[in-house]
BAKOL-57846 format. One record per residue (C-alpha): residue in three letters; z negated, x, y. Coordinates in steps of 0.5 Angstrom, whole numbers, plus 500, padded with zeros to 3 digits. Example, Ala and Ser with C-alpha at 12.3 -4.5 7.8 and 13.67 -1.06 7.14 Angstrom:
<atoms>
ALA484525491
SER486527498
</atoms>
This chain:
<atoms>
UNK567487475
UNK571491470
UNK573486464
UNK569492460
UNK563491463
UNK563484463
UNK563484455
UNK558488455
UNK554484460
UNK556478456
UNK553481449
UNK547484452
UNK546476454
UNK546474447
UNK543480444
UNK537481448
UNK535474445
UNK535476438
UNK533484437
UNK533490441
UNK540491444
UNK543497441
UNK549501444
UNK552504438
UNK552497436
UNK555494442
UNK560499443
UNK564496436
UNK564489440
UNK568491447
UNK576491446
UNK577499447
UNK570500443
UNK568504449
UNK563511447
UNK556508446
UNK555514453
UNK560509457
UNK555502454
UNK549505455
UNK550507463
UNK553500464
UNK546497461
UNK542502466
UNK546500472
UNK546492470
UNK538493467
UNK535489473
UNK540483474
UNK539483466
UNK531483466
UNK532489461
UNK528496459
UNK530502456
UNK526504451
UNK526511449
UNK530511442
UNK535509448
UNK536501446
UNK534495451
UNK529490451
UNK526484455
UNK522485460
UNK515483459
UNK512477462
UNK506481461
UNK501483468
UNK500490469
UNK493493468
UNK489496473
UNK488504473
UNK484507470
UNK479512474
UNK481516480
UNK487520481
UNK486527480
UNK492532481
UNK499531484
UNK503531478
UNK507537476
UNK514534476
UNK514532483
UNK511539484
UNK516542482
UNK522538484
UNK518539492
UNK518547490
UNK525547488
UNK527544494
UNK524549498
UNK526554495
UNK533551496
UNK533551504
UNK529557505
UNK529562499
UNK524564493
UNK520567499
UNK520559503
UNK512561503
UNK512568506
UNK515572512
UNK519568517
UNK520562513
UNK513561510
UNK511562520
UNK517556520
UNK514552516
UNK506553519
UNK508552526
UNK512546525
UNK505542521
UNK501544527
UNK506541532
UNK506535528
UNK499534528
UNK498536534
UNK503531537
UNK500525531
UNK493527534
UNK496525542
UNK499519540
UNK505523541
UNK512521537
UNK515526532
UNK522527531
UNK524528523
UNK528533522
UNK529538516
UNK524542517
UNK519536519
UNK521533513
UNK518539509
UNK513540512
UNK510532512
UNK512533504
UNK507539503
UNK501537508
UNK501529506
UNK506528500
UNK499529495
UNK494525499
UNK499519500
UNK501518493
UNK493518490
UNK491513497
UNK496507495
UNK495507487
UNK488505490
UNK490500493
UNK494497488
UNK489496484
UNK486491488
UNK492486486
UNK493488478
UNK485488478
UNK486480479
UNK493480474
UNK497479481
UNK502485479
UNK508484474
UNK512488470
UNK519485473
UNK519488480
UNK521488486
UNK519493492
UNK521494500
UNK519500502
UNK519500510
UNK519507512
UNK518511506
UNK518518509
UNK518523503
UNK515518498
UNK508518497
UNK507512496
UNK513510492
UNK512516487
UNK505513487
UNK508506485
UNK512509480
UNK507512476
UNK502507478
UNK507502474
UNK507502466
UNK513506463
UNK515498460
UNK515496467
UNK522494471
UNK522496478
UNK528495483
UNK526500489
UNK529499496
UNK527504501
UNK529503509
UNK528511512
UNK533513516
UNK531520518
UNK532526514
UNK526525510
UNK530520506
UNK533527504
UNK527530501
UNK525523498
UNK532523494
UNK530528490
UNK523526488
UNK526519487
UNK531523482
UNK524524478
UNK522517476
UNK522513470
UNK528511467
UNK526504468
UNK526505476
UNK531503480
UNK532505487
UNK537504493
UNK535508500
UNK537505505
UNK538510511
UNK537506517
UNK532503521
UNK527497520
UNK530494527
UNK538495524
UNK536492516
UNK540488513
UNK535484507
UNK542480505
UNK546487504
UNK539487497
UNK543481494
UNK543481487
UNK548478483
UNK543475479
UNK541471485
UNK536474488
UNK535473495
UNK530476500
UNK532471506
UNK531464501
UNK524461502
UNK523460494
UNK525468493
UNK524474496
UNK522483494
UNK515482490
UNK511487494
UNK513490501
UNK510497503
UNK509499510
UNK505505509
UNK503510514
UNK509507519
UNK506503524
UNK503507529
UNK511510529
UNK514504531
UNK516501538
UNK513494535
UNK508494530
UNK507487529
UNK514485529
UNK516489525
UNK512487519
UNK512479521
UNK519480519
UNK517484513
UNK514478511
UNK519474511
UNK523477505
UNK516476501
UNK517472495
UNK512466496
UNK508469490
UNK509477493
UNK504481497
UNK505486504
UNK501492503
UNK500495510
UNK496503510
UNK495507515
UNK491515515
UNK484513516
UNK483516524
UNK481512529
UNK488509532
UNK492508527
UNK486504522
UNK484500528
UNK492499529
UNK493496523
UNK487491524
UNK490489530
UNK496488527
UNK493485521
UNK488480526
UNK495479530
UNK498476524
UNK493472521
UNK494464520
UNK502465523
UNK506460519
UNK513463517
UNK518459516
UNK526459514
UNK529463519
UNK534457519
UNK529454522
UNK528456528
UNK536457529
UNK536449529
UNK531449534
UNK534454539
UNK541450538
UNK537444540
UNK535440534
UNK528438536
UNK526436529
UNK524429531
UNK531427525
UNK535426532
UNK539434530
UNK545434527
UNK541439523
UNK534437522
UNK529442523
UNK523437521
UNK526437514
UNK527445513
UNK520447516
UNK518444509
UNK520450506
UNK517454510
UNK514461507
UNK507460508
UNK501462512
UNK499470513
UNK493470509
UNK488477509
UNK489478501
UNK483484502
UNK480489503
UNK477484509
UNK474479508
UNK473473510
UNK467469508
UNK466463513
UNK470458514
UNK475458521
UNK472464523
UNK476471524
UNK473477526
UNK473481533
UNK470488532
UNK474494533
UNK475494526
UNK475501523
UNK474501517
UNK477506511
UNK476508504
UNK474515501
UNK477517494
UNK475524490
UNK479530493
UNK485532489
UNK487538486
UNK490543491
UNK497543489
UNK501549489
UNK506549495
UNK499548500
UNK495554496
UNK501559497
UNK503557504
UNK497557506
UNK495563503
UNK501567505
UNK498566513
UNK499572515
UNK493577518
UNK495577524
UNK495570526
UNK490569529
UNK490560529
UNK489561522
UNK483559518
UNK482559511
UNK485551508
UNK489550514
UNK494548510
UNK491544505
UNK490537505
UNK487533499
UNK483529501
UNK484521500
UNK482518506
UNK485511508
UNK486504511
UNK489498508
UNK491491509
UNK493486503
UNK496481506
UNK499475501
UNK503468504
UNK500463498
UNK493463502
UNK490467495
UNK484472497
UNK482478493
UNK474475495
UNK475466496
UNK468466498
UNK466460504
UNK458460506
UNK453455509
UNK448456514
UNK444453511
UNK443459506
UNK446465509
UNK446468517
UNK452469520
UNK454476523
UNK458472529
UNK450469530
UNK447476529
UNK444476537
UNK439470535
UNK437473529
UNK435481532
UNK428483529
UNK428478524
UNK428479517
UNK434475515
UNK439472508
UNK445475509
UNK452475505
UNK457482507
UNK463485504
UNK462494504
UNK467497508
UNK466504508
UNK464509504
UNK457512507
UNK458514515
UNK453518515
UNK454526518
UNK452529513
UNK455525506
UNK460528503
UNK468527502
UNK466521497
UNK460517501
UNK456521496
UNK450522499
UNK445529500
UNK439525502
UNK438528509
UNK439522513
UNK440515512
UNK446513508
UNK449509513
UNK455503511
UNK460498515
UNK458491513
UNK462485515
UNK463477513
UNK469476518
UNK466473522
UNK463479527
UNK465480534
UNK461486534
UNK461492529
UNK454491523
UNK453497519
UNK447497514
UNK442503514
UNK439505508
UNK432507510
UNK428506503
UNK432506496
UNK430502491
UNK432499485
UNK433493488
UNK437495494
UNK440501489
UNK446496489
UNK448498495
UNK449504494
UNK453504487
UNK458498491
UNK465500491
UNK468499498
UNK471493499
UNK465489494
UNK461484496
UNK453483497
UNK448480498
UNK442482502
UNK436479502
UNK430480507
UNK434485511
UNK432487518
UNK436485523
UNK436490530
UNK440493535
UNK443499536
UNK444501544
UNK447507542
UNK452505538
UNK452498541
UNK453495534
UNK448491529
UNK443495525
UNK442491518
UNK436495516
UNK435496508
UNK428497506
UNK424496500
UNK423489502
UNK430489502
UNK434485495
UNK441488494
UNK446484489
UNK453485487
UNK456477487
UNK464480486
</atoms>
């Protein structure tokens, strides 16, 4: 570090306590007086060793200790700054006309195979043109999906405004565009992405859209090859030391994609502050929600511990204090034990669910941007695989897991018998009326709701239901509203309610338990 820059840093360490610090200020106490421009950049490139913010009259102040509040209302449009940085690259790469003509023909046939081949199960190559492609069909619906779930830990003040963040496979940033405005302007946020396709290409030009108080490295490589200790910082920051780590690791929409899941994110969870949280997604389809269960079920109640750890035992410490190296005493500083923050929920003691575990959130649509209107209006006459919307994806449709190492649940609820029916015991409780406790964990399932669990009327709204401790899938039917059941209805999806008299029968069709909820039926939200 220059003898300029380490002035600079010294007298920010002393300003920053006593009023904001000041670059034209600053500059008349460095040798040389270095132009406030040459001042401000050192304190944007020091910012997060130093804990400070830029505030928009361009002086620096503290970071808040303060919480970040849960969003307000659902997301609504992909913001017109990412549209138009997405845009320019496109036109940058195939013209003004990269909607039409041979370009615009480029673009559609490389979205059908990629969606052809995700549907098959099949691996995708990322390429440029894949890159442009994943960004125009999925960029929008990933950035609304992944403020939803975040608000499931600011909604209990378990995000702070000092942050620091691990994308695993960032793809071109929707979910970390989505982060970055989910987060207040007077947040701090050190962002890492671990991407090494040309998707990090497209993702470098969105980043560039971000906040002054944004932070970001892209690290163009793979999950498998990832160093954490090449993330070090000089002010201490250690993501492989058990008392420190990145506060939220993201894995969204990338397991499906690896050779092995599970390890992959047992190891993400090892750079995991004690205090920090793992956010797993995945699209809402069949495979790749039940994927994140069982990946999520697969992890659950693991004990990870100090990599040091298990380099003792395998250079045969046996941990009874005989080693040279005594494994016993640094598996006290163990990380914790993987605990499902949410939306799961488990709600009896012990027990762990066994149901295919398709579960998925529905949010309101977003606005169509306007790179999906313009290719998919541009399909010509001719091509016969058209149909209007082809190319436009605004629905809000996804699977998430929270998973925390401080043993916290969004919903710390334990049951009794006593009081309550258990979903693992349902067999013995067929066509009998029963008292049930049971998180809601869709939006209505039945055919004819629309995109937003709303429900026309014509058929019984039907939901899953679950306790955590299920082995088979329970769906709760609705087949009277009430003002007592109504509840139901107006729960959010991840809410837990309790049911009282409800109708317990089984569904040969479907080989699941109906939870029948009629007008006998009483419906509360407790959470």
């Amino acid at each position: 570090m220059s003898d300029q820059r380490e002035a600079i840093r010294s007298n920010a360490k002393y300003l920053r306590n006593v009023r904001p610090i000041d670059p034209d200020e600053i500059c008349e106490y460095v040798s040389g007086n270095p132009h406030p421009a040459v001042v401000r950049q050192h304190l944007r490139e020091d910012a997060v060793a130093l804990g400070l913010i830029e505030r928009d009259d361009g002086t620096f102040v503290p970071v808040e200790d303060e919480p970040v509040p849960p969003g307000r209302g659902p997301v609504r449009e992909f913001p017109a700054d990412y549209e138009t940085a997405l845009e320019d690259l496109l036109v940058e790469r195939y013209g003004v006309n990269w909607h039409e003509d041979g370009a615009g023909d480029l673009l559609r046939s490389t979205i059908r195979r990629f969606k052809s081949r995700y549907l098959e199960g099949r691996h995708v190559e990322y390429d440029e043109d894949v890159a442009a492609g994943y960004a125009i069909y999925h960029l929008p619906a990933y950035y609304a999906a992944v403020q939803y779930a975040l608000n499931d830990l600011a909604e209990r003040g378990l995000l702070g405004r000092d942050f620091r963040v691990l994308d695993i496979g960032a793809g071109v940033g929707g979910p970390a565009l989505g982060l970055c405005d989910y987060l207040p302007d007077d947040a701090l946020l050190e962002y890492h992405a671990i991407e090494p396709s040309a998707a990090a290409d497209v993702l470098e030009d969105l980043l560039a859209e971000t906040g002054r108080n944004v932070h970001t490295t892209i690290h163009r490589t793979t999950v498998e090859e990832f160093d954490p200790e090449t993330v070090a910082g000089d002010d201490g920051f250690d993501p492989t030391a058990p008392d420190d780590g990145f506060d939220l690791v993201l894995a969204c929409n990338v397991l499906s994609e690896l050779g092995d899941p599970e390890a992959v994110l047992r190891n993400a969870l090892e750079w995991l502050a004690p205090d920090g949280a793992a956010l797993a997604m995945a699209p809402a389809d069949k495979n790749t929600s039940v994927q994140l269960r069982e990946v999520e079920r697969a992890l659950e109640d693991e004990r990870l511990v100090d990599r040091a750890v298990f380099e003792g035992l395998e250079d045969g410490d046996s941990g009874d204090g005989s080693g040279a190296n005594d494994a016993a005493d640094r598996v006290r500083n163990r990380r914790g034990t993987v605990t499902v923050y949410g939306p799961a929920v488990r709600l009896w003691p012990d027990e762990r669910p066994a149901d295919r575990g398709w579960s998925f959130d529905v949010r309101p649509d977003l606005e169509v941007p306007s790179f999906q209107r313009k290719l998919d209006e541009a399909a010509p006459e001719h091509d016969d695989e058209h149909a209007p919307g082809e190319f436009v994806n605004v629905d809000v449709q996804f699977s998430y897991s929270l998973l925390r190492l401080d043993g916290r649940r969004r919903i710390d609820v334990a049951l009794e018998t006593s009081d309550w029916a258990k979903m693992a015991e349902m067999e013995r409780h067929v066509t009998n009326r029963i008292d049930l406790v049971a998180a809601k964990l869709s939006r209505s399932l039945s055919d004819n709701a629309d995109g937003n669990g709303r429900h026309s009327g014509r058929s019984n709204p039907l939901f899953k239901i679950s306790d955590g401790s299920e082995q088979i899938d329970h769906y709760a039917v609705l087949t009277k509203e009430t003002a007592l059941n109504r509840p139901l209805l107006e729960a959010d999806y991840g809410d837990v309610l309790s049911f009282e008299s409800i109708l317990a029968l089984w569904n040969d069709d479907e080989e699941a338990y109906n939870l029948v909820v009629d007008e006998e039926t009483v419906v509360d939200r407790i959470t």
